[in-house]
Backbone as CSV, one residue per row, in Angstrom:
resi,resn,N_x,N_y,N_z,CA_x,CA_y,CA_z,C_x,C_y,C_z
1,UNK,45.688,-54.057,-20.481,45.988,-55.139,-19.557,47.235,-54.788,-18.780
2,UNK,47.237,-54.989,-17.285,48.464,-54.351,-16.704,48.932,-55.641,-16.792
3,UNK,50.623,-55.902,-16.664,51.325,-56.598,-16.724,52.689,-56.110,-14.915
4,UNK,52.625,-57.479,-14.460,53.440,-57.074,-13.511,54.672,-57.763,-13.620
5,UNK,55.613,-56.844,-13.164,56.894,-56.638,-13.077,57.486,-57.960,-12.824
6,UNK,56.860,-58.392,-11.508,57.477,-59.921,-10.883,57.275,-61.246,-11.505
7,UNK,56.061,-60.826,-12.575,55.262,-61.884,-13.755,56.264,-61.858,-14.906
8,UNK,56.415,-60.819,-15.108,57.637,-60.802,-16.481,59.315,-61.318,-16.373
9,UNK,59.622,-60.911,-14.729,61.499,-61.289,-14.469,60.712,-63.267,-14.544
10,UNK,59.731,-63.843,-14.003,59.379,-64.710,-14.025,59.664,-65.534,-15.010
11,UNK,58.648,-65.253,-16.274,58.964,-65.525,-17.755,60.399,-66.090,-17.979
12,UNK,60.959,-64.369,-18.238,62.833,-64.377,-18.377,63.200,-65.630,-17.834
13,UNK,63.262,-65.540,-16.651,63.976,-66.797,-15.817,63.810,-68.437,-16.299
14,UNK,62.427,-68.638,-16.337,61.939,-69.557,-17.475,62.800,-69.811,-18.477
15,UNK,62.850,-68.275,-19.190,62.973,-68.953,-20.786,64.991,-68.969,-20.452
16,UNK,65.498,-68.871,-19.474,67.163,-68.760,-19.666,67.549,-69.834,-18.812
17,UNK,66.415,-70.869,-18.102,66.715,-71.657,-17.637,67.702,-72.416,-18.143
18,UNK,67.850,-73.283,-19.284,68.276,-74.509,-19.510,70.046,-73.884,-19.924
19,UNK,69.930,-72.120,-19.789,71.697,-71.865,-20.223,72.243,-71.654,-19.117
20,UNK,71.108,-71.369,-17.632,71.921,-71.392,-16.851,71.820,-72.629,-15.872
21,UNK,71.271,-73.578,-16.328,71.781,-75.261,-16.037,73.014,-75.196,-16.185
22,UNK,73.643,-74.741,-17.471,74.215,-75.132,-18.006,75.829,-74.731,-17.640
23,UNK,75.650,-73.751,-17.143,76.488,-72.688,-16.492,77.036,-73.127,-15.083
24,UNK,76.926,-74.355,-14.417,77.027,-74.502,-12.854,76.001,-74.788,-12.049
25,UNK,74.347,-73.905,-11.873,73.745,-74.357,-10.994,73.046,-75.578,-10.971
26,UNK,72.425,-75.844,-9.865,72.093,-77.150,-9.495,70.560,-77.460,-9.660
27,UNK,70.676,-78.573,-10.085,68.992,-78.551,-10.551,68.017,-78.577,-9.276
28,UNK,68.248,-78.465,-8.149,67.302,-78.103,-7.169,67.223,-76.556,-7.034
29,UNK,68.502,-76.114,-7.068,68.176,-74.363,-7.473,66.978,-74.452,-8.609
30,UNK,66.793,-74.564,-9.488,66.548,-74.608,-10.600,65.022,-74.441,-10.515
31,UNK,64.742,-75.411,-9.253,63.552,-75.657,-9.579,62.588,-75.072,-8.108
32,UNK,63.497,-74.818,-7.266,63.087,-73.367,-6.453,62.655,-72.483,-6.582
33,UNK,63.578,-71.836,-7.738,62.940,-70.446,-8.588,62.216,-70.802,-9.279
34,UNK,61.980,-71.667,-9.866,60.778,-72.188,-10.870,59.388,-72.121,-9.980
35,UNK,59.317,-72.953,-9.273,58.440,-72.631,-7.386,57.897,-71.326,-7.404
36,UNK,59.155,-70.416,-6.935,58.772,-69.638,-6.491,58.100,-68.104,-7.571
37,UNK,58.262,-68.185,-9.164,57.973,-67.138,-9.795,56.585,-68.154,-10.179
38,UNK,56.168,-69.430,-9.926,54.868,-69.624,-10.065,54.261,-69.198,-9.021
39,UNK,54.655,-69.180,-7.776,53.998,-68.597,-6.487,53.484,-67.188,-6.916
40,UNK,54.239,-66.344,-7.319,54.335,-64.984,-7.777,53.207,-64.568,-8.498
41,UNK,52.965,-65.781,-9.592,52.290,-65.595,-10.715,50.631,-65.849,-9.948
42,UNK,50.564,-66.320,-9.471,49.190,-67.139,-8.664,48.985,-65.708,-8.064
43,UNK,49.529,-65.200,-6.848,48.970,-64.440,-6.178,49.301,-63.259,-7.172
44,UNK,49.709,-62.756,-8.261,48.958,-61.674,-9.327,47.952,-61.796,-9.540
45,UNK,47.718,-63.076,-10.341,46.563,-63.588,-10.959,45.169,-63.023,-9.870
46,UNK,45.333,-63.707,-8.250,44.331,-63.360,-7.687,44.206,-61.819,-7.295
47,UNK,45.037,-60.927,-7.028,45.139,-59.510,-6.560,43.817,-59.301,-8.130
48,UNK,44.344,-59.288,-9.362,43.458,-59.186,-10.506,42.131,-59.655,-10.560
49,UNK,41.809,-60.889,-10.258,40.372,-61.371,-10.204,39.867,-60.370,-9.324
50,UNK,40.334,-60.108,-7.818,39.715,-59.504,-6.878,39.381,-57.697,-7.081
51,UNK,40.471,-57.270,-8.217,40.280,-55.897,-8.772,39.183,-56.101,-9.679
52,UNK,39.279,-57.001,-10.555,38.013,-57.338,-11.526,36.324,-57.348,-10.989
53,UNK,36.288,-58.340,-10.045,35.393,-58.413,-9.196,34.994,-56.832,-8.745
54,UNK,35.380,-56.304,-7.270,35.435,-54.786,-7.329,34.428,-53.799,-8.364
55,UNK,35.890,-53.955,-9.219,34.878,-52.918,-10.437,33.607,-53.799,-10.692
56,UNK,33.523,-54.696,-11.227,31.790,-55.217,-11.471,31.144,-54.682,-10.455
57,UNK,30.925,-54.639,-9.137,30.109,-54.523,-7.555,29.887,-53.046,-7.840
58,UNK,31.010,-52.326,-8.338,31.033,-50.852,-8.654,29.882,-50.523,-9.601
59,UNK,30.405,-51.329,-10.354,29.036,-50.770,-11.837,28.186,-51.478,-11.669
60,UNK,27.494,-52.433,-10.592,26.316,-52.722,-10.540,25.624,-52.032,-9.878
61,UNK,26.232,-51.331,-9.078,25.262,-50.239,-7.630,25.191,-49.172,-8.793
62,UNK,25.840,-48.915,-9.305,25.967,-47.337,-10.477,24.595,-47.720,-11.220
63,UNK,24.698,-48.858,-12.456,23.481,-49.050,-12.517,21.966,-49.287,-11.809
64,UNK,22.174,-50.000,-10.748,21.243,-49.930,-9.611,20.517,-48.983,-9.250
65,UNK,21.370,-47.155,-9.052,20.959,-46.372,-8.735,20.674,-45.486,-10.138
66,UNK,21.083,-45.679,-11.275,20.260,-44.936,-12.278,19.145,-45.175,-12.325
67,UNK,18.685,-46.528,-12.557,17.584,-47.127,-12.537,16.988,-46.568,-11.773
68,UNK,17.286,-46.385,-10.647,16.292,-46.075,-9.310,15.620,-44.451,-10.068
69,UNK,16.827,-44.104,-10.079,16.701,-42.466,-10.606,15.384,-42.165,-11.603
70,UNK,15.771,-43.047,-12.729,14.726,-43.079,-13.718,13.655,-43.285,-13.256
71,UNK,13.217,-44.137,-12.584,11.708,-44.711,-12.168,11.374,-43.267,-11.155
72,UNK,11.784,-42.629,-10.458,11.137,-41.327,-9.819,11.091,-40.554,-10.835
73,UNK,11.427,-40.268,-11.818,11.520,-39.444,-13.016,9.994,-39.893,-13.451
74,UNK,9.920,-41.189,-14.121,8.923,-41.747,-14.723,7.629,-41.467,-13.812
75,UNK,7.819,-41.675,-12.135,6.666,-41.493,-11.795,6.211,-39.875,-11.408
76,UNK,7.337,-39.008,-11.295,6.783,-37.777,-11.646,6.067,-37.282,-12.489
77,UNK,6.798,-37.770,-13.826,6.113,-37.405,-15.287,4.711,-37.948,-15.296
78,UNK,4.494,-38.762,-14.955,3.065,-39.652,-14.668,2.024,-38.923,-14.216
79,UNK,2.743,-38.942,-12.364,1.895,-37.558,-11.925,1.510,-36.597,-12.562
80,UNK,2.490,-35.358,-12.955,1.860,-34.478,-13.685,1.272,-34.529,-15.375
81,UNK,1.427,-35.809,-15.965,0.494,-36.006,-16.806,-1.262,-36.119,-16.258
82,UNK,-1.311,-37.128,-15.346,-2.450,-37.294,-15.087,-3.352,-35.550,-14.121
83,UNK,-2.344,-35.092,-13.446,-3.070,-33.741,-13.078,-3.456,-32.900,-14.079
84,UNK,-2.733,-32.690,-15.282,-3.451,-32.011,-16.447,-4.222,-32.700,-16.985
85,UNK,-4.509,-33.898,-16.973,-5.675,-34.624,-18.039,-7.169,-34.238,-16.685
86,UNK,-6.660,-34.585,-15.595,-7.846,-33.628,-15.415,-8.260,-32.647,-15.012
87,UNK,-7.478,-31.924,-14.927,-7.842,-30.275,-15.761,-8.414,-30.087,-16.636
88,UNK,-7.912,-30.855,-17.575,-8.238,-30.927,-18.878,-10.081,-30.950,-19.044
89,UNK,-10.088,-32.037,-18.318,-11.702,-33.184,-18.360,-12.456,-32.172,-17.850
90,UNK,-12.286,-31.482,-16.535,-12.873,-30.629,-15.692,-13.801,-29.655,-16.752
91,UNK,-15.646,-29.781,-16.877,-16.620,-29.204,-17.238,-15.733,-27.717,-17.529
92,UNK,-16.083,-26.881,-18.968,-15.679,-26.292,-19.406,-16.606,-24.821,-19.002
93,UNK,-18.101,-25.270,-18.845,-19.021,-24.515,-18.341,-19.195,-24.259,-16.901
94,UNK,-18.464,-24.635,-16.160,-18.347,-24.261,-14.584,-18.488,-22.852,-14.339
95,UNK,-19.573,-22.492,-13.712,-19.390,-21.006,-13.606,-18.536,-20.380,-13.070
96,UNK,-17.645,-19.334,-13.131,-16.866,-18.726,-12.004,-16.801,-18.009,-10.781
97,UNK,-16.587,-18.401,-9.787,-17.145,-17.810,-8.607,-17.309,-16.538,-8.464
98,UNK,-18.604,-15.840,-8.470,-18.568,-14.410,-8.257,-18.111,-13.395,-7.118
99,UNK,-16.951,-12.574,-6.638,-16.624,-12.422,-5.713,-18.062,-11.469,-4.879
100,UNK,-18.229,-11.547,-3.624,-19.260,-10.856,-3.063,-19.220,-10.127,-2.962
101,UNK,-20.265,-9.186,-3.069,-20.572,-7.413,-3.187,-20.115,-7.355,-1.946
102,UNK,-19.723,-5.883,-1.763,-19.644,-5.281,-1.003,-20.110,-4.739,0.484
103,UNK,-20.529,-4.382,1.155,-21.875,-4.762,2.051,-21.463,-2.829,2.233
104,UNK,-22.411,-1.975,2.191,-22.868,-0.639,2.414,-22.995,-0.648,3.777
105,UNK,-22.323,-0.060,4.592,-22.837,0.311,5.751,-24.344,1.256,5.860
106,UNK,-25.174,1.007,6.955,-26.144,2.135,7.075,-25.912,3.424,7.581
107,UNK,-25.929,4.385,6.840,-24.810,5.380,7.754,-26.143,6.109,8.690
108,UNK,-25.502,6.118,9.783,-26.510,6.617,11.305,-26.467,7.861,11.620
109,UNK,-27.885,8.550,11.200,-28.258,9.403,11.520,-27.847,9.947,13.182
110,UNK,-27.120,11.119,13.247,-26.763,12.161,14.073,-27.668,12.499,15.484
111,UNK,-27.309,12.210,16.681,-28.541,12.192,17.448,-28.650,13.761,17.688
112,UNK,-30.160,14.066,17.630,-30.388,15.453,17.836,-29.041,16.211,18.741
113,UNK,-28.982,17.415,18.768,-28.196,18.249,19.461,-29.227,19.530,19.821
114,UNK,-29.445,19.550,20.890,-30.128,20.826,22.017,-29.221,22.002,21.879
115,UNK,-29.062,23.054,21.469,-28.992,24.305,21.523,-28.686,24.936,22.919
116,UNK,-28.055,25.292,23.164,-27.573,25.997,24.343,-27.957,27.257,24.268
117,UNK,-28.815,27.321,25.285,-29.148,28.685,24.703,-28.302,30.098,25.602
118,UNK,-27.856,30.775,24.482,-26.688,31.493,24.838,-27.352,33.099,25.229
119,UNK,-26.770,33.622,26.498,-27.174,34.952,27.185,-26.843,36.238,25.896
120,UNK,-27.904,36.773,25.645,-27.574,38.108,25.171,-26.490,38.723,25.439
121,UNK,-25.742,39.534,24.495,-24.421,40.081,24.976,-24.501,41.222,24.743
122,UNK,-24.729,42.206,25.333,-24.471,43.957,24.931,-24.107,44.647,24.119
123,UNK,-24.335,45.396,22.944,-23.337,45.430,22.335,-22.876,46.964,22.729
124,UNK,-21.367,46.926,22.736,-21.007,48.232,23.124,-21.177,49.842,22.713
125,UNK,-21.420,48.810,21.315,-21.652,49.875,19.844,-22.862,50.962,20.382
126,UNK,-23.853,50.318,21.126,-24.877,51.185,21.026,-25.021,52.240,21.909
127,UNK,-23.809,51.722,23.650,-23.757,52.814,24.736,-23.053,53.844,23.707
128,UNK,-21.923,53.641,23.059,-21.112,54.607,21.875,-22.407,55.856,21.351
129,UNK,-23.219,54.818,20.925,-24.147,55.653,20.096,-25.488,56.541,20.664
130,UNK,-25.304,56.668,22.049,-26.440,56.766,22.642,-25.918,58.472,23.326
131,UNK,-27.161,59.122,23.276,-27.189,60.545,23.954,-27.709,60.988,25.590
132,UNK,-26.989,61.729,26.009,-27.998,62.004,27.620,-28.136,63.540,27.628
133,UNK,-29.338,63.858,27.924,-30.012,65.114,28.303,-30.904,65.194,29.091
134,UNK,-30.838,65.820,30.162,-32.132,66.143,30.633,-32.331,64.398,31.627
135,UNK,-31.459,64.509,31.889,-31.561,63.131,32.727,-32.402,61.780,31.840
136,UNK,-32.446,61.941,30.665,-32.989,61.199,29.794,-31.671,60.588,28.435
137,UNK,-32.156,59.528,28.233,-31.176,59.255,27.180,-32.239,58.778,25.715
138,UNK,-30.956,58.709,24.761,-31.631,57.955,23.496,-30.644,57.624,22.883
139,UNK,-30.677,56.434,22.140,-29.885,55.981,21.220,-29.972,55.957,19.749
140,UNK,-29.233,56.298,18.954,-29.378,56.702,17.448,-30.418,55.279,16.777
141,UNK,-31.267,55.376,16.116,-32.017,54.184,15.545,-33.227,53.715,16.548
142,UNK,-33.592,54.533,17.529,-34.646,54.326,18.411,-35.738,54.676,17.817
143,UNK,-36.872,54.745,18.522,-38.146,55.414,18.432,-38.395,56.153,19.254
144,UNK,-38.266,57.401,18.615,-38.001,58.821,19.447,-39.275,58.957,20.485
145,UNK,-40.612,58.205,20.246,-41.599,58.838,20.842,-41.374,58.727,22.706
146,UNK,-40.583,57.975,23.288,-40.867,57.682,24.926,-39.548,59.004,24.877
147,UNK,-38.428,59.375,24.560,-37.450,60.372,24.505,-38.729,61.435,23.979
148,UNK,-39.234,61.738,23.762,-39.815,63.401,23.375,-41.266,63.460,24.354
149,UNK,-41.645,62.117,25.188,-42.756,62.697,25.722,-42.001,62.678,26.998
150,UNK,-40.503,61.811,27.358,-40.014,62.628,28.907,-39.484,63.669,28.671
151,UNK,-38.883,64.348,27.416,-38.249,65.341,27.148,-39.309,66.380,25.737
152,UNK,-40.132,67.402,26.339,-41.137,67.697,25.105,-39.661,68.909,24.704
153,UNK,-39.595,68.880,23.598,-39.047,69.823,22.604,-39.757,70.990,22.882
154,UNK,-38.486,72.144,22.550,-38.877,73.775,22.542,-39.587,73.975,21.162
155,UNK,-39.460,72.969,19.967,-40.560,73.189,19.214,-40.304,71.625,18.277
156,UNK,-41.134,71.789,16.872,-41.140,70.580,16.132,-41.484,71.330,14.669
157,UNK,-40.716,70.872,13.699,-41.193,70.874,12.148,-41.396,69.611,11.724
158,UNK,-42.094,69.354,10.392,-42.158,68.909,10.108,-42.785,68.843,8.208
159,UNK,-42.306,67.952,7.592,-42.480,67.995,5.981,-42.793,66.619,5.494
160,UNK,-43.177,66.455,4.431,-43.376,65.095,3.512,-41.532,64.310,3.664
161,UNK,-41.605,63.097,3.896,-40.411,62.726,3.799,-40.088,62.488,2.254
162,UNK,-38.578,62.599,1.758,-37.948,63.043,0.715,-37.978,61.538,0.366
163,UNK,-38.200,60.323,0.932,-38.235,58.890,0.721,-39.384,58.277,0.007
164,UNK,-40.035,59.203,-0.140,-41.847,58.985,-0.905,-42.954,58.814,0.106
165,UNK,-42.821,58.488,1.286,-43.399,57.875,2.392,-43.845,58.584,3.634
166,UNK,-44.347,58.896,4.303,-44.280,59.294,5.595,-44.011,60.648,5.726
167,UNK,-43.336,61.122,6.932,-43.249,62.454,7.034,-41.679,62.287,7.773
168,UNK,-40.775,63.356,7.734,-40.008,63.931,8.277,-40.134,64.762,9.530
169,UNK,-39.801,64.841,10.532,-39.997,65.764,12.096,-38.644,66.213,12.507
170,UNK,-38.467,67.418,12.714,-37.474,67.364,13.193,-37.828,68.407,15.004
171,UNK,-36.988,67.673,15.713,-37.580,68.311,17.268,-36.161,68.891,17.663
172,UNK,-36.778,70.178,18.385,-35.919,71.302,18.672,-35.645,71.220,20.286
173,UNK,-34.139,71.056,20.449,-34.545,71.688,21.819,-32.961,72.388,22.163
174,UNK,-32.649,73.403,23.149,-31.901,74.075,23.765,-30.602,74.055,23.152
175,UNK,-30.259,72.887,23.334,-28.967,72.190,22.880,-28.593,71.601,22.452
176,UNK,-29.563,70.731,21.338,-29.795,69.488,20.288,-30.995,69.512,19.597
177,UNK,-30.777,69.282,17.889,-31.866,69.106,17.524,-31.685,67.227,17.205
178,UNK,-33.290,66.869,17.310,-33.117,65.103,16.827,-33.866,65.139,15.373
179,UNK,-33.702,64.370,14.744,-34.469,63.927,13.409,-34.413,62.811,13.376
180,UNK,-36.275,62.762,12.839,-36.912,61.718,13.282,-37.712,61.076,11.498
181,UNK,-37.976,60.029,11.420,-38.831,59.776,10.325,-39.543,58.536,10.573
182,UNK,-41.066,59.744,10.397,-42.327,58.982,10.761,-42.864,58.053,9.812
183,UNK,-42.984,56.724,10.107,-44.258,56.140,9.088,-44.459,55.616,9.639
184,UNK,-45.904,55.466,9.767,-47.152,54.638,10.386,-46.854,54.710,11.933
185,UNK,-46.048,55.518,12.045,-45.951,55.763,13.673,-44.945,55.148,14.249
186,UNK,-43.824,54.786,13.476,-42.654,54.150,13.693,-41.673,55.452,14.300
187,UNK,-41.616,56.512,14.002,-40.256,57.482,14.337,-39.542,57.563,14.680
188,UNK,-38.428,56.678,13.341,-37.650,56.118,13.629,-36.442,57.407,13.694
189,UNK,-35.593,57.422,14.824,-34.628,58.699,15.222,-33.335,58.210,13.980
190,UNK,-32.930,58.982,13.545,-31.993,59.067,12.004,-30.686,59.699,12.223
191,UNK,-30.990,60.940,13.079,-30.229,62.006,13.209,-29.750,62.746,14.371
192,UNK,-28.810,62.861,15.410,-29.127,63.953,16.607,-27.533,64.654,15.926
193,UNK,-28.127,66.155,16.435,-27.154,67.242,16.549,-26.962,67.804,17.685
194,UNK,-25.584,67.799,18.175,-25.535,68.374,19.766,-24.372,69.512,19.300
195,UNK,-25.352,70.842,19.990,-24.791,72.050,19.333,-24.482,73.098,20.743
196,UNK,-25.094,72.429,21.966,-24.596,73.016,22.726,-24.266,72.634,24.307
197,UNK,-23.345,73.018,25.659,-22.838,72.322,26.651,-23.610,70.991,27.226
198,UNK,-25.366,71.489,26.922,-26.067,70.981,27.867,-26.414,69.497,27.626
199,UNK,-26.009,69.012,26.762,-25.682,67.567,26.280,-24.719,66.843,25.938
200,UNK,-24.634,65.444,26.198,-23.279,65.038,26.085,-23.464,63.431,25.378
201,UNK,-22.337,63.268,25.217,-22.451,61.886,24.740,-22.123,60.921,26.206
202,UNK,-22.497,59.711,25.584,-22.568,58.423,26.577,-21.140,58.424,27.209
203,UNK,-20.700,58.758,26.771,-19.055,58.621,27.099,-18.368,60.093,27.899
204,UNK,-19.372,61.081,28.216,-19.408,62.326,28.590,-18.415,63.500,28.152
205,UNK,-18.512,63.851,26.357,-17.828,64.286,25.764,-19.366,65.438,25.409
206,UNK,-19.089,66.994,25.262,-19.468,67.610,24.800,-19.016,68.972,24.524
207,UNK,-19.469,69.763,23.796,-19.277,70.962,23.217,-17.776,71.665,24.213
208,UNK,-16.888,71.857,23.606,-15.955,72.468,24.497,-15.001,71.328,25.246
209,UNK,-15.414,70.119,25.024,-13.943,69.218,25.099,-12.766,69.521,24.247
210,UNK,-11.778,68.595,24.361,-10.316,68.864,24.209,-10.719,67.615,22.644
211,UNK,-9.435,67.491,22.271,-9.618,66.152,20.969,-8.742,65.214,21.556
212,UNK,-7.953,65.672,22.663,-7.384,64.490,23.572,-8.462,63.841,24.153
213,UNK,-9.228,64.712,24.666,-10.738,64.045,25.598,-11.052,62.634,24.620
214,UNK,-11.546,63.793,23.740,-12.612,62.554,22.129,-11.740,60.965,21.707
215,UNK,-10.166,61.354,21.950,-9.362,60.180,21.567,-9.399,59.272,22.822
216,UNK,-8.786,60.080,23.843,-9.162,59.023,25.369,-10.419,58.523,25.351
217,UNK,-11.752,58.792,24.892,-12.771,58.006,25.249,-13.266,56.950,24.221
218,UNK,-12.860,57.048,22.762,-13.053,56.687,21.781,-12.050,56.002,21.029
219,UNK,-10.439,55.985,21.443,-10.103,55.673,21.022,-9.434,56.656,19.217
220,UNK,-8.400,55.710,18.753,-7.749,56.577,17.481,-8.076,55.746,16.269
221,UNK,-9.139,54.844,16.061,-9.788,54.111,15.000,-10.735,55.398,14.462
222,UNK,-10.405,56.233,13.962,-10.955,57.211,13.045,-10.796,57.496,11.870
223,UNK,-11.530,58.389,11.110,-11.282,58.776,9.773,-11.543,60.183,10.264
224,UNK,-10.534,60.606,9.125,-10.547,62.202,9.009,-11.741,62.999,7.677
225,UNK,-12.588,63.975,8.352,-13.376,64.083,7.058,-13.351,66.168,7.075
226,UNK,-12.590,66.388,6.434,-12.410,68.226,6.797,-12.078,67.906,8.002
227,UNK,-12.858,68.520,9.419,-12.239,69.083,10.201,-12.843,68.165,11.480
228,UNK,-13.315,66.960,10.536,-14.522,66.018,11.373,-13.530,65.136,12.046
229,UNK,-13.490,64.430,13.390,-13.164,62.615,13.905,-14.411,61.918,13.133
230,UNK,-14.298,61.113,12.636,-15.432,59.521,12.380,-15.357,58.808,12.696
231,UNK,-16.186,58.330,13.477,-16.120,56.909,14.307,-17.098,56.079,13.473
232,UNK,-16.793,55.301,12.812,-18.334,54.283,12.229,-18.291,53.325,12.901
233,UNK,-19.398,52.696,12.677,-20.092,51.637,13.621,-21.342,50.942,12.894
234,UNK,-21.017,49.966,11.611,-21.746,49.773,10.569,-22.306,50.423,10.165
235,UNK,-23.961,50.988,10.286,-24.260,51.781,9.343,-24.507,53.162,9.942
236,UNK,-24.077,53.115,10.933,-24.179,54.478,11.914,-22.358,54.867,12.184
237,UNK,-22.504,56.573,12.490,-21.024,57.046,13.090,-21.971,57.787,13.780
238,UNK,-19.988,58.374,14.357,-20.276,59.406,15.465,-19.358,60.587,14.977
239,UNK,-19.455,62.286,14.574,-18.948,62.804,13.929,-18.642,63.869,14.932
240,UNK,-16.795,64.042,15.396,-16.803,65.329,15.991,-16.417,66.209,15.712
241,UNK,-16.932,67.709,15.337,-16.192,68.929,14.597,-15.004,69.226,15.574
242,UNK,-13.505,69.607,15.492,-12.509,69.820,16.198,-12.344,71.063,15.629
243,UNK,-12.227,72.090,16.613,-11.647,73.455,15.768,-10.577,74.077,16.778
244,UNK,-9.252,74.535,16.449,-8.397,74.776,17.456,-8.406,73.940,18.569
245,UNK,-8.042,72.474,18.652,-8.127,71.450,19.367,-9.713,71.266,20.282
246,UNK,-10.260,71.880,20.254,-11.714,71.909,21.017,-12.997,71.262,20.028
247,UNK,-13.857,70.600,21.137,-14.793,70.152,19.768,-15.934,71.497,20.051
248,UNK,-16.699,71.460,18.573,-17.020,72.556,18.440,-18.821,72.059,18.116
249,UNK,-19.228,71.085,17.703,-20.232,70.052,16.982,-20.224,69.064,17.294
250,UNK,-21.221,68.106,17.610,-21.045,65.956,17.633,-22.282,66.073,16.723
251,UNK,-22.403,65.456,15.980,-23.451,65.081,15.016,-23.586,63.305,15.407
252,UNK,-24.672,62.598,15.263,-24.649,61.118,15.424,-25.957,61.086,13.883
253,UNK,-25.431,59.671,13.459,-25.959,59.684,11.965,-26.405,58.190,11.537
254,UNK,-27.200,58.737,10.837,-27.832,56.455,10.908,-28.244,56.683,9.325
255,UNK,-27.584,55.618,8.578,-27.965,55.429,7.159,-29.105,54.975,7.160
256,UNK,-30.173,55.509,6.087,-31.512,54.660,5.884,-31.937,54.280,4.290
């Protein structure tokens, strides 16, 4: 309980009244101050009711708003009671949605493609491999017969071929022999030997060139075999004997 200051000198004054009657002052003094520490006392009294009051207004809104508080509490809890009860209830056998297959595209056949049809290309390999005599040519792997009826040979042998098959020919002439192997009339050319000026290769290299000549026309992609240049050319070469820088032999050769 607060007690005020001006309430208590009040009291005092009260209770020392009747010694200081007694003392000189005048009983209208007396009763002035008497007046006036009841004045005093009144307006304490009310400053207090009105603090009293106050605080009540205080703690009624305080309670006011717990209350409030609680009841959104309560109706939350409510809410989510009742959303799990039906969950809860919700058929236990509900099937589960199956997610949908996939969908396969049709994959689309390629629209035809036409062929271009592409020009024959020469191959160089074979001018390489090819002989001139007699204003006539042939190329290694031919069929000697249109070469021996514009060009008839100074003679012809011939034996059983060593292959089980057919026959062997070999045709003679001046400055080259050819070898040939016959079956069923195929004669097929295997072999030419150019042994002397009067023939040359495609590239116009013969008997009595230089090996500078043979490299300028052929190129230095060779193998050395004794005293041979080799030129291969898959299953065919071109073989030149070099003796004291001069060629001396061209052999042309076809694997069979």
């Amino acid at each position: 309980m607060r007690i005020d200051r001006k309430m208590l000198v009040s009291f005092l004054c009260l209770a020392l009244l009747p010694a200081v009657t007694g003392c000189g002052k005048t009983p209208e003094t007396m009763e002035t101050q008497t007046t006036e520490a009841m004045t005093e006392q009144e307006e304490t009294e009310t400053e207090t009711e009105a603090e009293t009051e106050t605080e009540a207004e205080t703690e009624t809104e305080t309670e006011a708003a717990t209350e409030e508080t609680s009841a959104e509490e309560e109706t939350l809890a409510e809410t989510e009671t009742n959303a799990a009860e039906t969950q809860a209830a919700a058929p236990a056998d509900t099937p589960a949605q199956q997610p949908e297959a996939p969908v396969t595209p049709t994959p689309q056949e390629p629209a035809p493609v036409t062929p271009t049809p592409q020009t024959p290309v020469p191959d160089e390999s074979l001018s390489d491999l090819t002989l001139q005599y007699n204003d006539a040519s042939i190329t290694i792997g031919d069929n000697a017969s249109a070469f021996v009826a514009a060009v008839p040979p100074l003679s012809n042998e011939s034996a059983p071929s060593c292959y089980g098959n057919g026959e062997n020919i070999n045709y003679n002439y001046t400055d080259l022999i050819i070898y040939v192997w016959n079956e069923n009339g195929n004669y097929l050319t295997y072999g030419i030997d150019i042994t002397g000026a009067g023939a040359s290769t495609s590239k116009g290299i013969t008997i009595g060139a230089t090996a500078d000549a043979v490299t300028a026309a052929y190129g230095t992609s060779y193998t050395t075999l004794g005293n041979f240049y080799v030129y291969t050319y898959g299953d065919c070469n071109i073989q030149f004997e070099i003796m004291d820088g001069v060629v001396t032999y061209i052999s042309y050769n076809k694997d069979l």
